[in-house]
C-alpha positions as a Markdown table, in Angstrom:
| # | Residue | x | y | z |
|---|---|---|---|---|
| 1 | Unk | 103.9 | 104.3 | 94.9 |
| 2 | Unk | 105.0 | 106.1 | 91.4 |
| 3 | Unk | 107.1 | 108.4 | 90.0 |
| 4 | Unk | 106.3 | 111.9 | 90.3 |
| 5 | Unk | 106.7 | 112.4 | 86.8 |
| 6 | Unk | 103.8 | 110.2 | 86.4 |
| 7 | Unk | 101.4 | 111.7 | 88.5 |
| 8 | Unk | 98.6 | 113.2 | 87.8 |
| 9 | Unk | 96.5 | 116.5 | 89.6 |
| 10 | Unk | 96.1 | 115.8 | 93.5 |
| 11 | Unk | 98.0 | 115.9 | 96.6 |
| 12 | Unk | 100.8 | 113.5 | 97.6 |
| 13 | Unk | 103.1 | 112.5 | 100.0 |
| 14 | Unk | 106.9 | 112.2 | 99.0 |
| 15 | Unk | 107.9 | 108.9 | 99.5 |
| 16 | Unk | 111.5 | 109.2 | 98.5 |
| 17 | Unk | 114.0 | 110.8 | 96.3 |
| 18 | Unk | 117.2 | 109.0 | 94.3 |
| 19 | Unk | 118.9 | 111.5 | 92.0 |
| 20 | Unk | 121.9 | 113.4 | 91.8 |
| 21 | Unk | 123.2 | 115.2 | 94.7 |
| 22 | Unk | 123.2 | 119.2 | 92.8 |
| 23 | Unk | 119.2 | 118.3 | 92.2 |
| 24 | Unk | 118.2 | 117.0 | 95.8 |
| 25 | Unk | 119.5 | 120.2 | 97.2 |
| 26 | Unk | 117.5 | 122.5 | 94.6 |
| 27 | Unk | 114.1 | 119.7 | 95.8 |
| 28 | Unk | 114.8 | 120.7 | 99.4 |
| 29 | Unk | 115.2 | 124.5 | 98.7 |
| 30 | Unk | 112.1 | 123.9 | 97.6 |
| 31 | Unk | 110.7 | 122.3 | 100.1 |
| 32 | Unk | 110.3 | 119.2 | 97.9 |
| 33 | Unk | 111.6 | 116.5 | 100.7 |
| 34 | Unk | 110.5 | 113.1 | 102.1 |
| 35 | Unk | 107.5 | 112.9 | 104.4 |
| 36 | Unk | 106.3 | 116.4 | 102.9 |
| 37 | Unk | 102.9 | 116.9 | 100.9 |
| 38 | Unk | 102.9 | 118.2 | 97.5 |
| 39 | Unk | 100.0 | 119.2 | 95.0 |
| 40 | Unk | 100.1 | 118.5 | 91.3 |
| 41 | Unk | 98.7 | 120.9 | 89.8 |
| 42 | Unk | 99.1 | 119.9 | 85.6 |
| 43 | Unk | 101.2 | 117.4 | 84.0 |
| 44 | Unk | 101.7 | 117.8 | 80.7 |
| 45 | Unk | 104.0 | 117.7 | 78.2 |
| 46 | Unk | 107.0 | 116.3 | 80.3 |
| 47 | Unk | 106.6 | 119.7 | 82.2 |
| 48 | Unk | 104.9 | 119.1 | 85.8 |
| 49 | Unk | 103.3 | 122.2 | 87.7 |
| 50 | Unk | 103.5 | 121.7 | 91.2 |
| 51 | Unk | 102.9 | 123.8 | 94.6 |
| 52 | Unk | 104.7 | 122.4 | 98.2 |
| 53 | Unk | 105.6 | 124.4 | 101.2 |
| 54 | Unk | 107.3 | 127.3 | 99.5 |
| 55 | Unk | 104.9 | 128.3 | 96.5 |
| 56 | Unk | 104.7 | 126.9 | 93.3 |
| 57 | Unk | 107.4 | 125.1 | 90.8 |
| 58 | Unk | 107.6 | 123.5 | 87.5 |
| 59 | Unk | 109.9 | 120.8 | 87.1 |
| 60 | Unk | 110.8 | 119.1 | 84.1 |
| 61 | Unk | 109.8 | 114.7 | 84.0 |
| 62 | Unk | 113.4 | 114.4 | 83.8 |
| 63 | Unk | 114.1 | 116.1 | 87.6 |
| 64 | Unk | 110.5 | 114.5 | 88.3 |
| 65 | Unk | 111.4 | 111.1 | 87.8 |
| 66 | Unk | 113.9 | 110.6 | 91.1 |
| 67 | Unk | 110.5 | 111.8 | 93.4 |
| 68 | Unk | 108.7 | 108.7 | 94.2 |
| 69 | Unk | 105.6 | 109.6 | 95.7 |
């Protein structure tokens, strides 16, 4: 298991997510949750470029970072 933020291009299963309340709501609206699969797309630059369930998303490492995949 790692970090999301650390990830690089390929497909993943979300393992678990620990951050702040305000930001697991915005993962789920995204469909972003535990048990889903997600593609990395790029990471670089702190910026990761992802695509789940409901299209595609950059998140910052920061909001990356509570995803452990």
């Amino acid at each position: 298991m790692k970090k999301l933020s650390k990830a690089g291009a390929g497909k993943y299963t979300v393992k678990w997510i620990f951050t702040e309340p305000d930001l697991k709501k915005m993962l789920e609206e995204i469909r972003i949750e535990v048990g889903k699969e997600i593609t990395v797309i790029s990471n670089c630059f702190g910026q990761i470029l992802l695509r789940s369930e409901a299209g595609a998303f950059v998140l910052d490492a920061e909001a990356a970072a509570g995803v452990t995949i």
